[in-house]
Every structure is written in structure tokens, then in C-alpha cells.
N, C-alpha and C positions, 0 to 999 in steps of 0.2 A: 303610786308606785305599783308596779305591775311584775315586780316578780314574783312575788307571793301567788301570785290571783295567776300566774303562767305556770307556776310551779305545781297547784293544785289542778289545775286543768289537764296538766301529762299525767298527773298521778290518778288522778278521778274521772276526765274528760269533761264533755262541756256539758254533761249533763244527760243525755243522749243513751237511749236504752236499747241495746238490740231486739226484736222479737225471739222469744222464747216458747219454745212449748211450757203450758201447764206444767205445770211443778207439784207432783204428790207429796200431800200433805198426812204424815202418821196418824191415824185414829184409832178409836175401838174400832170400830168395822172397817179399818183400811180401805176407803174408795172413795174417801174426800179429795178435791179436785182444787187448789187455789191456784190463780192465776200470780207471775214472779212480782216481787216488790219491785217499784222503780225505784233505781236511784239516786235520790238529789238530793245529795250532800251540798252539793255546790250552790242549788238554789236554797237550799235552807241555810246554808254559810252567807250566802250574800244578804238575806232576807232579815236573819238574827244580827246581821253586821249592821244593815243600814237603820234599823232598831234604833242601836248601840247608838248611832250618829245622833239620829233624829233626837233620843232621849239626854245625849248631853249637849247637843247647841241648842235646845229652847233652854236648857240649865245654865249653860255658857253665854252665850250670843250678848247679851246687855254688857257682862262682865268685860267680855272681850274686847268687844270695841270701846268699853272707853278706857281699858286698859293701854287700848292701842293708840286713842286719841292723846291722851295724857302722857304716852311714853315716847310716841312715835311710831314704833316697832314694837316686838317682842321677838327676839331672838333664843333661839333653843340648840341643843345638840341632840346626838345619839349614838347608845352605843346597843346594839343587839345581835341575835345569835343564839348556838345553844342552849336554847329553852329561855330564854330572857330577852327585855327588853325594856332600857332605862331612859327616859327623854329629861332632859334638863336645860331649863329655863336659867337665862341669865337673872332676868327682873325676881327671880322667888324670891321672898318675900316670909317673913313667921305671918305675917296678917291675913295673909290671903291665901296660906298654905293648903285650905282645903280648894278652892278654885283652883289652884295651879297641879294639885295631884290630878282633877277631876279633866282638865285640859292639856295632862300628859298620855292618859289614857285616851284620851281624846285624837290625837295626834297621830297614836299608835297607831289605831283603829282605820280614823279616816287617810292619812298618807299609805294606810296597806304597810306599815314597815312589820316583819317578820320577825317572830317572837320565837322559833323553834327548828329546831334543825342542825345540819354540823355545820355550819358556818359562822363568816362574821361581818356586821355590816355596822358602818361608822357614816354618820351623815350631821348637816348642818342645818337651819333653816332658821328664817325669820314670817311670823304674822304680821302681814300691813294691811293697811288700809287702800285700796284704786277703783275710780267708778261704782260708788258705791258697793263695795265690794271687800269681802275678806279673804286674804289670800294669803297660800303660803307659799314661799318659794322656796326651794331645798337643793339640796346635792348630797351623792352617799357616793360609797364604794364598798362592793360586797364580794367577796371571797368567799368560795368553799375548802373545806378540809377534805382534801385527798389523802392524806395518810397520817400517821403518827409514829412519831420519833421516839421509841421507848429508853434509849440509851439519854436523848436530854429531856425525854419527860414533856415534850412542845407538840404540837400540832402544825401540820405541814399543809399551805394554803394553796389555794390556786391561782391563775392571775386575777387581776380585780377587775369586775364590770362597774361602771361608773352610768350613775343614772341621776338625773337632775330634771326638774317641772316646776313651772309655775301655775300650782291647784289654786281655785275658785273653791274657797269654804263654805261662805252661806253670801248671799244677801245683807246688806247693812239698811 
């Protein structure tokens, strides 16, 4: 999902530093000289993210696929937005409760679904198995908040952008 990762890139850009004169630096003898910090947020967001992945599909990746062998699929929901983001699994399970919190975050992370902001994004998806291969297919619809209704107390949305992909997880 890409609008996260479009959203961060108007706000921040793609990473991209103009040149800057030196930048004086306050000292006791006022006449230190440091050159500007660059900034990338973006690549350290990407770098800290794909971390994230790395370190829960060698966690994941066994569990997964024979989850998915065993069931067929693994079908999921979501619901996120204003500072949250909740994925739920149809197959959960009390047995395997900590594998399935660990591959909700998982979800989150690697489909990019967005966890903050004044909006609200509802999406569907199932994990299967094709060509040796784990994938997820998905569908959402996201909405922002343009205004709020103080007289009934609701938030007033905007039209919905509809985004759907069929993501390559890992290798099986």
C-alpha cells in the first residue's frame, strides 16, 4: 500500500537535501563552523521498517505457510486511522494467539497500512500460497476527515480512494 509511503514523501520529500550554507554553531568562542544535518527520516523510516519485516518473517515464515497449508488461506480484516491500527484474523485461535498478534503487526507493517492521522481506512485481505510464494491479496477504502460536526458530535469524511494489490510476502 502506497499511501502511507506518498503521504510521507509530500510531507518530508524523497529524502533530497538542498545545499545550504554552513550553519553557525553557538560556542564559548562563537566561531565553530558545522556543516547542516541531512535529512532522512525517510531512509531511516524505510531501513527501521524493513528491519521490522526481516525480523518477523524468519519469526513467521514456517508458522505461516503451514498455517496456510493446513487451512487453505488465512483471511484477515482492518480497521485503521486516527492513531490506531487493528488487523483481525478470521482462523485466531487462543493456541496460537501469540503467532497471530506477531503476524497482525506483521501485516501492518509490511502492506504499509497506516496507523495515524485524521482518517479512516477499512480493508480486507487473505494470505495464500502461488508459485512457491506467499502472498497477500487485499482491498481497502480510505477516507479523510475534512471537518467535524460539533452539533452531532461525528467527523465529516471525504470521498473514498480504493486501493487493492496482490503483494509477494516472502519466498516459500
Amino acid at each position: 500500500m502506497s499511501l502511507i509511503s506518498r503521504l510521507l514523501k509530500k510531507i518530508f520529500g524523497n529524502g533530497n537535501v538542498e545545499k545550504q550554507a554552513p550553519i553557525k554553531q553557538l560556542s564559548a568562542n562563537n566561531d565553530q563552523v558545522t556543516p547542516p544535518q541531512k535529512n532522512d527520516f525517510m531512509a531511516r523510516w524505510e531501513r527501521e521498517r524493513n528491519e521490522e519485516i526481516k525480523k518477523a518473517e524468519e519469526k513467521l515464515k514456517d508458522w505461516i505457510i503451514l498455517s496456510i497449508r493446513e487451512r487453505g488461506s488465512l483471511t484477515f480484516t482492518w480497521e485503521s486511522g486516527n492513531d490506531e491500527a487493528f488487523v483481525t484474523f478470521k482462523d485466531n485461535n487462543e493456541a496460537e494467539e501469540d503467532n497471530f498478534q506477531d503476524l497482525e503487526e506483521y501485516i501492518v507493517v509490511k502492506l504499509d497500512i497506516p496507523d495515524a492521522g485524521e482518517f479512516r481506512m477499512d480493508g480486507s485481505g487473505t494470505l495464500y500460497l502461488a508459485d512457491n510464494l506467499v502472498k497477500a491479496k487485499y482491498s481497502s477504502i480510505i477516507k479523510g476527515v475534512i471537518d467535524y460536526d460539533e452539533e452531532t458530535d461525528t467527523q465529516i469524511y471525504s470521498e473514498e480512494e480504493h486501493d487493492s494489490g496482490d503483494k509477494v510476502l516472502f519466498m516459500v
